[in-house]
C-alpha positions in Angstrom: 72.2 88.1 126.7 76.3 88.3 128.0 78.1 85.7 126.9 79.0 82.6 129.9 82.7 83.9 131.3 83.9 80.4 130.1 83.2 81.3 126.8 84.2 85.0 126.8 87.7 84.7 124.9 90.8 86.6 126.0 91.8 89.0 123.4 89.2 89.5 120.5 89.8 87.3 117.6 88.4 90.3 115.3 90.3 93.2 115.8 93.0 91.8 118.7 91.5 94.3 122.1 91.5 92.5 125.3 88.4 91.1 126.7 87.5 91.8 130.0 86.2 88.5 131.8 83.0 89.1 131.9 82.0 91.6 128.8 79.2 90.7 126.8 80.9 92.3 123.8 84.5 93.0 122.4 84.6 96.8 123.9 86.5 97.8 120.7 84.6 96.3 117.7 81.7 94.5 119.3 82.5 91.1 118.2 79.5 89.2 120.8 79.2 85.7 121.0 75.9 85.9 119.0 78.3 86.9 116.2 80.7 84.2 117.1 83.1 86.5 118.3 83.8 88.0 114.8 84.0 85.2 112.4 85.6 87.1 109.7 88.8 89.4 110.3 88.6 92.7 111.0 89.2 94.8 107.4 91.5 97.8 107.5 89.8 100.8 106.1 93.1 102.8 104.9 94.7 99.4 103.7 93.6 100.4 100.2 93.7 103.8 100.4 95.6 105.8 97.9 96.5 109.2 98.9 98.0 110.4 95.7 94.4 109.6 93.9 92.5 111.0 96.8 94.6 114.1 96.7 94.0 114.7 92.3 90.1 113.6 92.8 89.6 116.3 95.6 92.3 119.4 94.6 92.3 118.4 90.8 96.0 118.1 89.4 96.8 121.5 88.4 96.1 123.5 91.3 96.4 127.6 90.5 99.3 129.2 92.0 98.3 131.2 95.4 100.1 135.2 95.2 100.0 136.9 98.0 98.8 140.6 97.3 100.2 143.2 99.4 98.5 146.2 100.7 96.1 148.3 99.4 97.6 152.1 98.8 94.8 153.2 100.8 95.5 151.5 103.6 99.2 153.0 103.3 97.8 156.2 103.5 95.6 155.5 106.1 98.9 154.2 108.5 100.8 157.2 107.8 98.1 159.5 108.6 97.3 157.8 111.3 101.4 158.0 112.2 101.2 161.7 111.4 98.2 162.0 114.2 100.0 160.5 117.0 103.6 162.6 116.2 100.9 165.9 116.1 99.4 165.0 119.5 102.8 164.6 121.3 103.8 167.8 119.8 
């Protein structure tokens, strides 16, 4: 049931999103009046997150070294002959 407009707040006491006059619901975090337009504060999900930790838990600490390879002699061989193909047609 949407809340009476005299009771609809202003700005959302939960998360701080402006109401408009007649929502039923906080259009952000949908704070209602049945949940007494968010009786607790909003919680920040990142305020304790640690990225260093997150960072060692996911790629370990000692990450191996990435060496780029270059290419393959055969695929040398296949550029130059395929070179030498183009000079012999235009010959």
């Amino acid at each position: 049931m949407p809340a009476p407009l005299s009771q609809t707040p202003d700005y959302c006491e939960n998360c701080g999103a402006a109401i408009p006059p007649r929502a039923a619901a906080c259009p952000e975090c949908g704070a209602d009046e049945s949940t007494g337009w968010a009786d607790t504060e909003a919680e920040d999900p990142d305020e304790d997150f640690d990225y260093d930790d997150f960072v060692a838990r996911e790629f370990g600490e000692d990450k191996p070294e990435v060496i780029p390879h270059g290419l393959h002699w055969f695929w040398w061989l296949v550029g130059l002959g395929l070179i030498a193909a183009l000079v012999l047609m235009w010959l």
